[in-house]
MIPA-423311 format. One line per 2 residues: their letters; for each residue x negated, y, z negated of N, C-alpha, C. Coordinates in pm, whole numbers, plus 32768, in hexadecimal, padded with zeros to 4 digits. Each point is the difference from the previous one (the first is absolute). Example, Ala and Ser with C-alpha at 12.3 -4.5 7.8 and 13.67 -1.06 7.14 Angstrom:
BEGIN
as) 7AD9,7DC7,7CF4,8059,8077,8000,7FA6,8078,8000; 8023,8069,8048,7FAE,8077,7FFA,804D,806D,7FB7
END
This chain:
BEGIN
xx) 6AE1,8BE2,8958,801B,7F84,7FB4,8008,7F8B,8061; 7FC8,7F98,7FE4,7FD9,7F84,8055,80C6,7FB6,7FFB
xx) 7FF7,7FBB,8081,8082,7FA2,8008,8006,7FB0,7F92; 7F77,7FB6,7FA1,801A,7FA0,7FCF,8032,802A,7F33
xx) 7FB9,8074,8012,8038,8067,7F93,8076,8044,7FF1; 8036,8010,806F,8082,8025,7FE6,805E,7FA8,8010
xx) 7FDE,7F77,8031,8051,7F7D,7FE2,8037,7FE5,7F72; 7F4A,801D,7FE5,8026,7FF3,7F4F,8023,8038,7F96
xx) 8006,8090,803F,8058,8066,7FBE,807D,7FD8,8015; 8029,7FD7,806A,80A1,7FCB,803B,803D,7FA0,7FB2
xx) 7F93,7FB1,7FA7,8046,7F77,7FCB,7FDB,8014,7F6B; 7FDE,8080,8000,800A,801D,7F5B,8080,8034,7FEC
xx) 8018,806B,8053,809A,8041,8018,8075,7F5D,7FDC; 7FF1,7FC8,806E,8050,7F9E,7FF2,8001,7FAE,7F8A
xx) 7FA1,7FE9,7FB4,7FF6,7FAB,7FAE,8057,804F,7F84; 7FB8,80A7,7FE7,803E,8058,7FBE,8090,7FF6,7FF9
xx) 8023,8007,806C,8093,8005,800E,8061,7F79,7FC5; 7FA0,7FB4,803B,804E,7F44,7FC8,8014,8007,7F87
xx) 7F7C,8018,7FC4,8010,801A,7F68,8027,804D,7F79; 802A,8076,807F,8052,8086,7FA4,80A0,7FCB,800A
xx) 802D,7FA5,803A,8084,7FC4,8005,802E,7FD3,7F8E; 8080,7FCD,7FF9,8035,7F96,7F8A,800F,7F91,803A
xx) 803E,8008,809C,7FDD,7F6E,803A,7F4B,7FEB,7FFD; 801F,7F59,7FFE,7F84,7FD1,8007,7FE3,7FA4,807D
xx) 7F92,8058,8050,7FC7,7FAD,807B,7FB8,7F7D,8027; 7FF7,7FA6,8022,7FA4,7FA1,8004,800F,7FC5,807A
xx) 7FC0,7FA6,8025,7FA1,7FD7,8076,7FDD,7F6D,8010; 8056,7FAD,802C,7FBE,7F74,8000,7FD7,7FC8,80BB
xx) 7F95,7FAC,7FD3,7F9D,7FB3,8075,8066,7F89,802E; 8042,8013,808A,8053,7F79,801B,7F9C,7F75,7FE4
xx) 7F88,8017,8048,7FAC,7F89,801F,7FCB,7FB5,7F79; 8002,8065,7FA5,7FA9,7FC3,7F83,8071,8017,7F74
xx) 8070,804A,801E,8072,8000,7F99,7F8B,8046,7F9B; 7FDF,805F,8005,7FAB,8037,7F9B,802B,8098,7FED
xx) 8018,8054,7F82,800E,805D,800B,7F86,8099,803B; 800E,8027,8056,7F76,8071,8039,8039,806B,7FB6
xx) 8081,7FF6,7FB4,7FF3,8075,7FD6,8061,8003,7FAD; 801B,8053,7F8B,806F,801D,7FBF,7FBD,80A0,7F75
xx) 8093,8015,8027,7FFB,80B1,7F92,7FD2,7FC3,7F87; 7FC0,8059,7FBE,7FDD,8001,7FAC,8076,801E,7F70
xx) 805F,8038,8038,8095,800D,7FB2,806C,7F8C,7FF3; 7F90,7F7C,800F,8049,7FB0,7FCD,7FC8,7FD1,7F8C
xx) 7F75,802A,7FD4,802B,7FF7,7F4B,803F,8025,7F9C; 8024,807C,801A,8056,8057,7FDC,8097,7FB3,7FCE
xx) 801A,7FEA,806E,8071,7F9F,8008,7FFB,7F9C,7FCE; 7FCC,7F9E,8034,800F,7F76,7FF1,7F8B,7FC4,7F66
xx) 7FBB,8074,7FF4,7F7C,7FC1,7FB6,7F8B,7FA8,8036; 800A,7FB9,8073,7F96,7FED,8030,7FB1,8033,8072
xx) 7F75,800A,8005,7FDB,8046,8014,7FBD,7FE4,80BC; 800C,806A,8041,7FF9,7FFF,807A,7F97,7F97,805A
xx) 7F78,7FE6,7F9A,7F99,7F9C,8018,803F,7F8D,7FFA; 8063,7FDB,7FAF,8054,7F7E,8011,8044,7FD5,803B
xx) 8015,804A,8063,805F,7FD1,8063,7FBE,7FDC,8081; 7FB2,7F97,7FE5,7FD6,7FD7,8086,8034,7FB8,8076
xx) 808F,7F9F,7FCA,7FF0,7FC2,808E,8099,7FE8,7FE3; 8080,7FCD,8083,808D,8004,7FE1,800A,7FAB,7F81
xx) 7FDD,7F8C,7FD1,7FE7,7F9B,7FAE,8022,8055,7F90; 7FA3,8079,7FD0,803B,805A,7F88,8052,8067,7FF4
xx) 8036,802B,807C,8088,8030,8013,8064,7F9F,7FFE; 800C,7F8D,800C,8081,7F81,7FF5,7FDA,7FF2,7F50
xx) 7F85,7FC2,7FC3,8026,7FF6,7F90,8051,806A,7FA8; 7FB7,8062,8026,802A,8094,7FAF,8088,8006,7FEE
xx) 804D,7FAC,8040,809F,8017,8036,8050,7FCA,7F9C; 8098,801A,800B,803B,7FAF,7FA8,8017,7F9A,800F
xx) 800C,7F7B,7FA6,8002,7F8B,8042,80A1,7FDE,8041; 8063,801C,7FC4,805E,800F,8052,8030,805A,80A2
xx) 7F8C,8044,8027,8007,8061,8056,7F93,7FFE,8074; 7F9C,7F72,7FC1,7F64,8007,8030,8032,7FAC,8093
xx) 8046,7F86,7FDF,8038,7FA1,8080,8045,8043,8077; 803E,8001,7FD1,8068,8077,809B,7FC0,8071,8014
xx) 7FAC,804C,7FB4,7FA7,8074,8021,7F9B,7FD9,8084; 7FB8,7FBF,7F8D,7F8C,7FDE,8052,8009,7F97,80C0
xx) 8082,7FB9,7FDA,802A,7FC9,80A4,8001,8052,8039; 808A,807E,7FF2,8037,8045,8056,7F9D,8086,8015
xx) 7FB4,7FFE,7FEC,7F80,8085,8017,7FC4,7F95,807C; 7FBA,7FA3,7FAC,7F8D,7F84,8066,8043,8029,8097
xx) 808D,7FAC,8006,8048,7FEB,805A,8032,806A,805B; 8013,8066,7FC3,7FF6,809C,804B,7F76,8007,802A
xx) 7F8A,7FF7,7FC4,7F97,8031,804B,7FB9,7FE6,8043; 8032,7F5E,8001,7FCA,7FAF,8061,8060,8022,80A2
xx) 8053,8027,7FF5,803A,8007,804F,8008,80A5,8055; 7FB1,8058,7FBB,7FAF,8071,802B,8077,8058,7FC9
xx) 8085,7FFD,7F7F,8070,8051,8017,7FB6,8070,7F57; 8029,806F,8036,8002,803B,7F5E,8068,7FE4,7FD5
xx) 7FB8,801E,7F65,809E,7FE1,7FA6,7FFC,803F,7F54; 8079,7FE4,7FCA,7FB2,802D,7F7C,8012,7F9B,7FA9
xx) 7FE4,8009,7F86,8040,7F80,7F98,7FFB,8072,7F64; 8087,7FDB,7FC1,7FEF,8025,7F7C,8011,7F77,7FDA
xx) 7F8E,8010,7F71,8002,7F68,7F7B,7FB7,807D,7F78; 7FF4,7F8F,7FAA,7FD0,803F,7F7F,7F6A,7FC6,7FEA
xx) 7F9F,806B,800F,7F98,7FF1,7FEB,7FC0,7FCB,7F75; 7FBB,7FE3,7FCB,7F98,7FC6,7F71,7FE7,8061,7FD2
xx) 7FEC,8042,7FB1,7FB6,802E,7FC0,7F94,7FB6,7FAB; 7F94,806F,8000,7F72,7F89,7FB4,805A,7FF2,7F6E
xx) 803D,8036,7FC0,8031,7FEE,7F7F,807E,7F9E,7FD0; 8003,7FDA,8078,808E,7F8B,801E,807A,8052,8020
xx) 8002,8082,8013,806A,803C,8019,802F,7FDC,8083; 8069,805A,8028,8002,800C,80CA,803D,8063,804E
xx) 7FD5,8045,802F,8043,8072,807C,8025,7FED,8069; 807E,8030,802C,8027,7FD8,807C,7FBB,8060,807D
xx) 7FDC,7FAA,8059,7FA4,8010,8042,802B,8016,80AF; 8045,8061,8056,8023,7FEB,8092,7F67,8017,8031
xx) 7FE2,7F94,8073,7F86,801A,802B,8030,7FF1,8094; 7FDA,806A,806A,802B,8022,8067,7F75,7FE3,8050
xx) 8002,7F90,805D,7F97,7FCD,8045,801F,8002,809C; 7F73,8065,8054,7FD7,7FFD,805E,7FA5,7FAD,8046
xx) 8050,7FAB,808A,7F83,7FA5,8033,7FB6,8063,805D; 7F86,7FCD,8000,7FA1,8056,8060,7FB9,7F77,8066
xx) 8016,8037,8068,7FF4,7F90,804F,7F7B,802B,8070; 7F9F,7F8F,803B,7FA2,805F,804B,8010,7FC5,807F
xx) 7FBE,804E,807C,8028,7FEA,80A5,8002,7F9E,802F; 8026,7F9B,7FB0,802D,7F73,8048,80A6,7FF1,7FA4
xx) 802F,8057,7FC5,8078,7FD8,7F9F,7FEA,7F8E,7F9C; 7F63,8024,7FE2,8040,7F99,7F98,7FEB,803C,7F6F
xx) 8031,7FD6,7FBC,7FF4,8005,7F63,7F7C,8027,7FC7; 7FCC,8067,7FC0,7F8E,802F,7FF7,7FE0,802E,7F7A
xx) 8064,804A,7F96,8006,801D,7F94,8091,8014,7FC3; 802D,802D,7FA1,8093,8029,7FBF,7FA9,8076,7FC2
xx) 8034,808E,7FFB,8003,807C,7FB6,80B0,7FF0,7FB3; 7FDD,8022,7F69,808A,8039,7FE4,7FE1,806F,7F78
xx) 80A1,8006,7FE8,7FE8,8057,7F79,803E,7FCA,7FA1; 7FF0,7FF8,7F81,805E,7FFA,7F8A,801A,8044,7FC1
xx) 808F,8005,7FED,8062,8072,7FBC,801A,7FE2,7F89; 8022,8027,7F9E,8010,7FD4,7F7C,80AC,801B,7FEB
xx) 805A,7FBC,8016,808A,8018,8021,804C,7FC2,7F80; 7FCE,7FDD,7F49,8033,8010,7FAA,8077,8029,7FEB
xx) 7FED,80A6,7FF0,8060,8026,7FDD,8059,8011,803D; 7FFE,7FBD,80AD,807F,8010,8066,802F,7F70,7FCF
xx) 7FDC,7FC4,7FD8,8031,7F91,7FED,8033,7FC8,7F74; 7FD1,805C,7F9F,8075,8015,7F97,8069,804E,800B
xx) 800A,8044,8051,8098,805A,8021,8040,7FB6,8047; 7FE2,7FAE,805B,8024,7FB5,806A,8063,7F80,7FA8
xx) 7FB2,7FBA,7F9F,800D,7FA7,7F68,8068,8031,7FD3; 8019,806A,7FD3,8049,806C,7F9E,8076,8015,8081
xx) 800F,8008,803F,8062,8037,8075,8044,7F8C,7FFC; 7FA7,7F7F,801C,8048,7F79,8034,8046,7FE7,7F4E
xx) 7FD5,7FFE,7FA8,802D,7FDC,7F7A,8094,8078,7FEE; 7FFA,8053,800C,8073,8051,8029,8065,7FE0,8055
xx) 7FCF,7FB6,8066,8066,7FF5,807C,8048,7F66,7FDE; 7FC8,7FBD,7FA6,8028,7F82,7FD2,8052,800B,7F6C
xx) 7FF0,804F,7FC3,8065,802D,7F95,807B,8067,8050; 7FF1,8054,8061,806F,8011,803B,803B,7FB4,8032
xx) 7FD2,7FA0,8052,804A,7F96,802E,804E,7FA9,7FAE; 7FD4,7FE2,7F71,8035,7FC0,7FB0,8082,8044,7FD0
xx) 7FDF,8095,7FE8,8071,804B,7FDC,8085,8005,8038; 7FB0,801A,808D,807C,7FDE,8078,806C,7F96,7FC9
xx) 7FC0,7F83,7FE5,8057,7F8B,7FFA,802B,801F,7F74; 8018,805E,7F86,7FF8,7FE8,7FAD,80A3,8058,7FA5
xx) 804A,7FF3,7FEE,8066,8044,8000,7FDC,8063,7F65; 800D,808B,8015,7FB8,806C,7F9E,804F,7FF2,7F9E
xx) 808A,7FD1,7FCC,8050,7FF1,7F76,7FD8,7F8F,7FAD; 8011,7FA0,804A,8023,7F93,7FC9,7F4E,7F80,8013
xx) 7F95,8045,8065,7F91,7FC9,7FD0,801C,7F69,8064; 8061,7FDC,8035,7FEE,7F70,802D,8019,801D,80AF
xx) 7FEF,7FBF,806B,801D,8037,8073,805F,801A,8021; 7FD5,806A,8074,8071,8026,801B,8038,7FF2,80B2
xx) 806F,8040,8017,8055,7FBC,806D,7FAC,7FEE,806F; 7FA0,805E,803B,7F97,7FFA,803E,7FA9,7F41,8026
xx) 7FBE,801C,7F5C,7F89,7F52,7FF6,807F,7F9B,8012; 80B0,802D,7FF8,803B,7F79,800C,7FF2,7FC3,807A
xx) 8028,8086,804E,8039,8001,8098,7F90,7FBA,803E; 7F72,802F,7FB5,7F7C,7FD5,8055,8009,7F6F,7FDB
xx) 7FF6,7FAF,7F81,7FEA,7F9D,7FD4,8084,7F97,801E; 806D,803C,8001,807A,7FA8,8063,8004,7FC5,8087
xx) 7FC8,806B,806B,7FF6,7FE3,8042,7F60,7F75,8029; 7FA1,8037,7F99,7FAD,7F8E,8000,8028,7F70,800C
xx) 804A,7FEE,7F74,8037,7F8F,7FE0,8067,7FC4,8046; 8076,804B,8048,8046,7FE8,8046,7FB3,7F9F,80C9
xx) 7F93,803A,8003,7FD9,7FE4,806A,7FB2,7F51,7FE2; 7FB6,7FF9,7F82,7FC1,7F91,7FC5,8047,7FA9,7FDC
xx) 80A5,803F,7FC9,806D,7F67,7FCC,8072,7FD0,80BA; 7FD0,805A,804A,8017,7FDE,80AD,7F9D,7F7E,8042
xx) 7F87,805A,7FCD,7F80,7F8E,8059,7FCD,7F5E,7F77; 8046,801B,7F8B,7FFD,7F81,7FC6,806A,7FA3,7FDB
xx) 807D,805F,8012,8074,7FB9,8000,8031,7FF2,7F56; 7FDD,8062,7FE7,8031,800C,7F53,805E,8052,8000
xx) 8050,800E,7F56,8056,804A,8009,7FBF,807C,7FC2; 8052,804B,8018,7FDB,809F,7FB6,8079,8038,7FAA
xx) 8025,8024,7F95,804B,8037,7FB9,7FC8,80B6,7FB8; 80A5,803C,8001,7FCB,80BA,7FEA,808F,7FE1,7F91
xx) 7FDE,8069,7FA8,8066,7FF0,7F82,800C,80A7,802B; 805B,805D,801F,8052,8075,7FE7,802C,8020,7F58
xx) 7FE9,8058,7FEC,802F,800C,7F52,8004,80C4,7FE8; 8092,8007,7FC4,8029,808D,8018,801E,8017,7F5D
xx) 7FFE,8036,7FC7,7FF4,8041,7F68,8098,8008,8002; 803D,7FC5,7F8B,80B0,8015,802E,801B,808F,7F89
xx) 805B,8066,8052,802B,808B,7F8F,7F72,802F,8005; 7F9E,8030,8078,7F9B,800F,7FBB,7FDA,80D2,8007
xx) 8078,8012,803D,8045,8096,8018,8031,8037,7F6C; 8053,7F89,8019,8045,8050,7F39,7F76,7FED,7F8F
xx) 7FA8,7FB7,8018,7FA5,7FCF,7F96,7F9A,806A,8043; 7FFE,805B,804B,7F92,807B,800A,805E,808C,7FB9
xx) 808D,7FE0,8037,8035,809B,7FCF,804B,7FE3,7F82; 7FC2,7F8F,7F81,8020,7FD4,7FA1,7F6D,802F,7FA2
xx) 7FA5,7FCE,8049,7F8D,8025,7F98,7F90,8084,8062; 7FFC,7FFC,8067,7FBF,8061,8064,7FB1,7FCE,8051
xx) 7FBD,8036,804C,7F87,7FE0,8056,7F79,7FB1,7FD2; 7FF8,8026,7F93,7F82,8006,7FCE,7FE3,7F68,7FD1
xx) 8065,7FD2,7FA5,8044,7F8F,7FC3,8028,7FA9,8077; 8010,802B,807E,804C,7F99,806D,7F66,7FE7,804D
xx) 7FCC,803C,8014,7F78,7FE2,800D,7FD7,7F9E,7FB6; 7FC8,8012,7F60,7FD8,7FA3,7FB6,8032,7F78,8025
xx) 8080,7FDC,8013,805D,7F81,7FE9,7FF8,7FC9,8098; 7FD0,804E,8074,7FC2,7FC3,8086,7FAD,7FAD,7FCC
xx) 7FA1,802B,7FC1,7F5A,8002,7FD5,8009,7F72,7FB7; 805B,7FE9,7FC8,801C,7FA1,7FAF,8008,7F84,803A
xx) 806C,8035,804D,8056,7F7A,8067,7F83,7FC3,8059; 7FAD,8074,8035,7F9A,7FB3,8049,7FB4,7F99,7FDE
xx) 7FF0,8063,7F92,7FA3,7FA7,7FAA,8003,7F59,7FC9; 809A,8001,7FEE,8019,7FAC,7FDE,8038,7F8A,806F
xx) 802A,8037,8059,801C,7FA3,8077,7F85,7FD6,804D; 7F71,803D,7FD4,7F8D,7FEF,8022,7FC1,7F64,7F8F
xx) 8050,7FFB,7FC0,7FBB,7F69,7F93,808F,7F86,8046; 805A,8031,8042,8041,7F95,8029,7FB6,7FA5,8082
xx) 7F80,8027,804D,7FC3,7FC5,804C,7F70,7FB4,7FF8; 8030,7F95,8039,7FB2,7F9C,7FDE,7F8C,7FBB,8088
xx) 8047,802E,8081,7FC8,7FD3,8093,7F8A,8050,7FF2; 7F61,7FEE,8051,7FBD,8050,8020,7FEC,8023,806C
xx) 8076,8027,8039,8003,806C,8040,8090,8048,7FF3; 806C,7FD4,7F8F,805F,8060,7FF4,8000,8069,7FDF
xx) 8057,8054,8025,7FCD,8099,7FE9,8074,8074,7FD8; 8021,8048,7F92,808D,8058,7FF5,7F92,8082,8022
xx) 809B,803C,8026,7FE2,80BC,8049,806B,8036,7FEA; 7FED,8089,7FDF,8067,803F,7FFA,8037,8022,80B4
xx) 8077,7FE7,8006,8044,7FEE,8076,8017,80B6,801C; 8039,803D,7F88,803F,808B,8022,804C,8009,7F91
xx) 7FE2,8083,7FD9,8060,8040,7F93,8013,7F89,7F90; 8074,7FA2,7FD9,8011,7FBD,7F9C,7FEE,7F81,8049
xx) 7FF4,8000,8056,7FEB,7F47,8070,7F76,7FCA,7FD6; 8004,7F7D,7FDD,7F72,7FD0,8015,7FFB,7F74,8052
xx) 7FB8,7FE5,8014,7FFF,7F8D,8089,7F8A,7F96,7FB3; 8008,7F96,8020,7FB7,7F6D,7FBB,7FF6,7FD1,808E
xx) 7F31,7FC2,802D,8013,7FC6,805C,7FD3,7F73,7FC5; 802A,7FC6,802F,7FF7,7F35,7FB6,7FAC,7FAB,80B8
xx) 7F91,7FFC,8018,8008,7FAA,806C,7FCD,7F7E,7FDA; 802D,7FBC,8042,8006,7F51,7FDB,807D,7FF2,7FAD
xx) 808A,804F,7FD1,8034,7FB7,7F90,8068,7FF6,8068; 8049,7F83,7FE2,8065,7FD5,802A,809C,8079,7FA0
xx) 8068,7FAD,8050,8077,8058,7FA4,7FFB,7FE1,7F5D; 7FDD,7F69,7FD9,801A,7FF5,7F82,7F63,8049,7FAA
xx) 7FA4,8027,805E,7FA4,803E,7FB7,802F,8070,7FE4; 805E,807A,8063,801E,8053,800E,805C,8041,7FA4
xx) 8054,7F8D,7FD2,807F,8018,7FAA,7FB1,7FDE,7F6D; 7F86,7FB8,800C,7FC3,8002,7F74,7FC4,8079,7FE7
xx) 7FBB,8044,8040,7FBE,8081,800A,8050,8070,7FBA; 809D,7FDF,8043,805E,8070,7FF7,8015,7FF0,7F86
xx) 805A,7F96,7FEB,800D,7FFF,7F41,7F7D,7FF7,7FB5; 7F96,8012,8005,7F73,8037,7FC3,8002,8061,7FDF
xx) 8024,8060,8075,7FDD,8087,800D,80A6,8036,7F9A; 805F,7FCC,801E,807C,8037,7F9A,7FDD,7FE4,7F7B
xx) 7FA6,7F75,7FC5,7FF1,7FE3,7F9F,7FBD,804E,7FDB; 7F88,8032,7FEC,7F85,8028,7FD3,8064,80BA,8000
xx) 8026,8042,8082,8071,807E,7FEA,8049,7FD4,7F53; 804F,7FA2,7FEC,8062,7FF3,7F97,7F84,7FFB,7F76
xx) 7FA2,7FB6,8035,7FAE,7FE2,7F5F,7F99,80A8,7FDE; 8005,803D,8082,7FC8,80AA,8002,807D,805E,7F94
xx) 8067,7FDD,8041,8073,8041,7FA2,7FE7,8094,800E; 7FF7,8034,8063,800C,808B,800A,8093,802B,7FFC
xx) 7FED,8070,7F99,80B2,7FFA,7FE4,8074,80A7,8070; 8045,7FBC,8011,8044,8054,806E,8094,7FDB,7FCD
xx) 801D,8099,7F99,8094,8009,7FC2,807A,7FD8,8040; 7FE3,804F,80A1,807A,7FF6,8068,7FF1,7F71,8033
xx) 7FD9,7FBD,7FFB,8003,7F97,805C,8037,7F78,7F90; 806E,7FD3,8059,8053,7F77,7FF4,7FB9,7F7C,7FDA
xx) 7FA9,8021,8029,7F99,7F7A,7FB4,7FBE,800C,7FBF; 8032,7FD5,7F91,7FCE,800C,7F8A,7FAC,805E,7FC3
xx) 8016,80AD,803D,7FCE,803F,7FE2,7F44,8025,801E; 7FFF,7FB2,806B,7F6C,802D,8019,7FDA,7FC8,8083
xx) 7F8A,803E,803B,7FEA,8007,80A5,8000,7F5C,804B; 8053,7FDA,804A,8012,7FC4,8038,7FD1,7FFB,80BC
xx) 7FE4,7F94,8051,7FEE,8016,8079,8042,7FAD,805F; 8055,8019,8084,8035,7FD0,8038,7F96,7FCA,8063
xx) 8003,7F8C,802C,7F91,7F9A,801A,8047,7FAF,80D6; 7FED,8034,8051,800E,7FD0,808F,7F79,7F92,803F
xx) 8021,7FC0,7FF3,7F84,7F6E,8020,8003,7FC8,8088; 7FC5,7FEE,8050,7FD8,7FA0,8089,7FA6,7FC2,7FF9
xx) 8011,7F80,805F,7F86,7FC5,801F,8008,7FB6,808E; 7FA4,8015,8068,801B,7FCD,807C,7F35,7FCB,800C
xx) 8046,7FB8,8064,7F98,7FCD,805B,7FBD,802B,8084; 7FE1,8067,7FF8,7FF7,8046,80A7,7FDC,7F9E,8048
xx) 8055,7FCB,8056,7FC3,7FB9,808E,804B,803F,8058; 8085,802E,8024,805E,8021,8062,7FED,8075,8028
xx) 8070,805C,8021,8011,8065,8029,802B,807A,7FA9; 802A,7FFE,7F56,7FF6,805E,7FC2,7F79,8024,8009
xx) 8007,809E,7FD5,7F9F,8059,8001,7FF6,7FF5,7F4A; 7F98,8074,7FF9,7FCC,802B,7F31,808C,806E,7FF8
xx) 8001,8038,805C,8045,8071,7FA5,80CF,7F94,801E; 800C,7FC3,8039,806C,7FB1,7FEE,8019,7FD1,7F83
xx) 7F86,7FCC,7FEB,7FD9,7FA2,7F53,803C,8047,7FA6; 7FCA,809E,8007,7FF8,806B,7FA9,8092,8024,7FCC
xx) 8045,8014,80A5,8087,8038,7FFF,8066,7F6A,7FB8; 7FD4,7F9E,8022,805F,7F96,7FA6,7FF5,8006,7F77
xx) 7F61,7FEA,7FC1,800F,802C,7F97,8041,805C,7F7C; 7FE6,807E,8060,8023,809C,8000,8092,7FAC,7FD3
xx) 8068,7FDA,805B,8090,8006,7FF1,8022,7F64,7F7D; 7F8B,7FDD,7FFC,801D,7FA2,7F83,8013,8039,7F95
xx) 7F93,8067,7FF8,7FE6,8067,7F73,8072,8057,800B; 805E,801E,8043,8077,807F,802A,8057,7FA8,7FBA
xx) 801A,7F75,8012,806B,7F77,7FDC,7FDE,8020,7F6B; 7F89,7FD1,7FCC,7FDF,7FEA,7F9B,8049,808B,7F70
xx) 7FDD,807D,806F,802A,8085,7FD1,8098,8005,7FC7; 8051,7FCA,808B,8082,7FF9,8023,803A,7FC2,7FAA
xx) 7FD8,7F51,7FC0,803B,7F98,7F91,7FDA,801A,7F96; 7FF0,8079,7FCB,7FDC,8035,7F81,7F7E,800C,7FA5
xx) 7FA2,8003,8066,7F5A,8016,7FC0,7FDA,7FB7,7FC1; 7F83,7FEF,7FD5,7F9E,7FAE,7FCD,8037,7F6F,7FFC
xx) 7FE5,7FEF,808C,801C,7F7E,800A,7F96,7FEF,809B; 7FF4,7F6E,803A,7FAB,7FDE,807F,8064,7FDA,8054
xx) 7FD3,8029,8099,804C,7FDF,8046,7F9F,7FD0,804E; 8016,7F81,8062,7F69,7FD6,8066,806D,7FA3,8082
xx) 7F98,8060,8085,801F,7FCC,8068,7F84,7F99,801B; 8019,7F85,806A,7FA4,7FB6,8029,8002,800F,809B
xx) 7FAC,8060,8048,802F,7FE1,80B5,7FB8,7FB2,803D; 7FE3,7FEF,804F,7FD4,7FA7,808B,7FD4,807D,803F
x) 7F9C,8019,7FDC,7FB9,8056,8054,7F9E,7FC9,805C
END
C-alpha cells in the first residue's frame, strides 16, 4: 500500500471517529475566519446544516443575543493572544429555539508562533445546565427558608440578626436613628396549659400576623425572636415613631381579641412591649442596644403587662 493511500485511509479513520462522537468537531482558518471544517452532528443539534457554517460571522449570529457580546470578545481576545479556552452560551436553533453550548477551543500555532487556526469541540451541556438551574432555584428557596421562621411564616431570629446588623451599620454611616420594639406574649404559659400546644401555636400565628400589618417603613421588619418573643425592626424611626409603632401593634392585638380566660386584661392575649431608639455614632455596640431594650421589656413585664416601656440612649 502506497504512503499516500494509507494517509487516506488514516483520515477516514479520523474523520470516522470525529463523527461517531456526540461532541462536535470543527476547524476554523485564523487568516480568513472561515470555517475548514465542522461535524456534521451539528444538524442534528442545532438544525442547521454543516454547509452553512462557513465563516465565524455565522457562528456569532447563531448565538444568543444576550450571550453573543461577551462570547464572541472573550474567545477573539483569548485567541488572539495564542491562550486556549472554553466558552459556554446558548446556541440558535434554526427553529428559534436554543442549546446550551460549551465549546472548548484549541490554538494551533505554526513555527514562527503565530496564530494559524483554532480546532475545538462542542458539547451540548443542556441538561447540565438545567440541573445546575434547578440546584441554584433550590439553593435560593433554602436560603429563603433559612431566614424564614417554620411556625409563624414571618422571619425569623436568624434574617433579624442578619438584617440588624445591616441597618445598624447604615443608621452609623448616615447618622439616623434606628428603633427595635421587644414584645413578649403576657400569661402566655398559662394560655398553652389552658388550651394546649396546638391552640398556642395557632395564637403565635396570629400575633405575627397581625403585628406584621402594624408596619409601615420599607424596610421594617417583625421576627419571631424565640419561643413567645417577637422583635420589630423600625430603621429611620425616631422614639416618637417607635412608641407609635408600639401602640399600633397593642392596638390592632386588642381589635384581634384573641381571648385568654386567665389573663387580667380583659380577658384576652395581650403583649408586653420594651422600645429603644439610638443613634449609633459612639461607643455602644448592637448587642448593648439589644440588652437595654431587652431590660425595658423585663420593666414593662415587671409594671404589670401590656403596657410600653422605651429607652432613648446615646449610642
Amino acid at each position: 500500500m502506497s504512503e499516500e493511500s494509507t494517509l487516506l485511509d488514516d483520515n477516514a479513520v479520523y474523520r470516522t471517529l470525529l463523527e461517531s462522537t456526540k461532541a462536535i468537531p470543527w476547524k476554523i482558518d485564523w487568516a480568513t475566519m472561515k470555517f475548514a471544517y465542522i461535524g456534521p452532528q451539528i444538524e442534528a443539534l442545532l438544525g442547521w446544516s454543516a454547509e452553512s457554517w462557513v465563516s465565524v460571522e455565522d457562528w456569532a449570529m447563531r448565538m444568543h443575543p444576550e450571550d453573543r457580546e461577551y462570547v464572541v470578545n472573550f474567545c477573539v481576545a483569548q485567541s488572539q493572544a495564542g491562550v486556549d479556552h472554553e466558552a459556554d452560551y446558548r446556541a440558535l436553533t434554526k427553529d428559534n429555539g436554543y442549546v446550551w453550548i460549551r465549546d472548548v477551543v484549541h490554538v494551533m500555532r505554526n513555527d514562527s508562533g503565530e496564530v494559524e487556526a483554532l480546532i475545538g469541540f462542542m458539547f451540548d451541556i443542556t441538561e447540565r445546565k438545567k440541573t445546575e438551574e434547578k440546584l441554584l432555584s433550590l439553593q435560593k428557596e433554602l436560603e429563603v427558608l433559612s431566614f424564614k421562621d417554620g411556625l409563624t411564616n414571618i422571619a425569623n431570629r436568624r434574617r433579624f440578626d442578619s438584617s440588624f446588623e445591616l441597618e445598624w451599620e447604615r443608621a452609623r454611616s448616615e447618622g439616623k436613628p434606628l428603633s427595635i420594639l421587644l414584645l413578649d406574649v403576657d400569661f402566655f404559659k398559662q394560655y398553652n396549659d389552658l388550651y394546649g400546644h396546638t391552640q398556642g401555636d395557632k395564637c403565635l400565628v396570629d400575633i405575627a400576623q397581625t403585628l406584621s400589618l402594624a408596619l409601615d417603613g420599607p424596610r421594617d421588619l417583625v421576627a419571631r425572636f424565640g419561643g413567645e418573643e417577637f422583635v420589630v425592626l423600625l430603621p429611620e424611626a425616631d422614639a416618637a415613631v417607635a412608641r407609635k409603632v408600639a401602640e399600633r401593634c397593642q392596638r390592632l392585638l386588642q381589635k384581634k381579641s384573641i381571648v385568654h380566660a386567665l389573663s387580667p386584661h380583659g380577658r384576652r392575649v395581650t403583649v408586653s412591649i420594651g422600645a429603644g431608639t439610638a443613634v449609633p455614632d459612639g461607643p455602644a455596640d448592637r448587642a448593648g442596644f439589644i440588652k437595654a431594650v431587652d431590660q425595658q421589656l423585663y420593666a414593662a413585664k415587671n409594671n404589670g403587662r401590656d403596657r410600653v416601656e422605651h429607652v432613648q440612649l446615646d449610642a
